[in-house]
N, C-alpha and C positions, 0 to 999 in steps of 0.2 A: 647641548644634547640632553635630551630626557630619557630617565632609563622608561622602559616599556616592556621590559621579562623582570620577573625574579621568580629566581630556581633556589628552593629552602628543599633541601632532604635532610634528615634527623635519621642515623640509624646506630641506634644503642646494642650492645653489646655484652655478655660476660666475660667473653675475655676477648682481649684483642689480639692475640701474638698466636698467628696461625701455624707456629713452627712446635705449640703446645698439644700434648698427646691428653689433655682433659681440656674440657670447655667448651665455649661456642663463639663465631666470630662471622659478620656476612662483608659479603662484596660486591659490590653493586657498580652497575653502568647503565649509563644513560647516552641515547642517542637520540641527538634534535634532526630534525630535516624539516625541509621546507614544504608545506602540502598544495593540491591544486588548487582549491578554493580560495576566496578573501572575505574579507568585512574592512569596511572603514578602509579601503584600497592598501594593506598590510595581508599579505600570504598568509593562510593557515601555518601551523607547524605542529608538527605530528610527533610526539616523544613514545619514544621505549623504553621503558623502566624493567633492568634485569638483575634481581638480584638472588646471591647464592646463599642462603642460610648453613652454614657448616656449624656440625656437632662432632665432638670430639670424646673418644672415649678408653682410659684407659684400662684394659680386660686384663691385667698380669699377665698375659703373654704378645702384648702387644696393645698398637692404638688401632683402633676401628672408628670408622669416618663416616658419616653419615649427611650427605648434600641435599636439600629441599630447595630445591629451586623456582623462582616463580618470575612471570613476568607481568608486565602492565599497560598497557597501550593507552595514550593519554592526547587528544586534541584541545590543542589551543588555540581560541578564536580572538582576533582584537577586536575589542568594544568601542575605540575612537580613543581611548586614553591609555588603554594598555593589554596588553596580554594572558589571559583566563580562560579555564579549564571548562570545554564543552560538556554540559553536562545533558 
């Protein structure tokens, strides 16, 4: 078997531990599916890239939350050796 996808996401942080009333922390998902078109007789495959930016902030009478959310829409086509982002 040869692999034919690699999926690398990198999402940094200042703080991780979402249960904190100061900082910032994201969440991210990803959905693969299979698209209508080919190349090199291998389906397209259509990704969604969702992720949530949360800000956290503590005001002395409480935390207040601030969500920036963003998405990404991503086609990957196979070139006969493997799988890459249509640009």
């Amino acid at each position: 078997m040869r692999k034919i996808l690699e999926l690398e996401k990198d999402i940094a942080s200042a703080e991780q531990n979402p249960d904190s009333c100061a900082g910032s922390f994201s969440e991210a998902h990803l959905t693969l599916s299979i698209g209508n078109n080919s190349n090199h007789g291998y389906a397209d495959l259509e990704a969604v890239e969702k992720v949530i930016a949360t800000e956290k902030t503590d005001t002395g009478n409480g935390c207040t939350k601030e969500e920036k959310p963003t998405s990404n829409e991503y086609v990957l086509i196979y070139n006969g050796e493997r799988y890459n982002p249509k640009y």
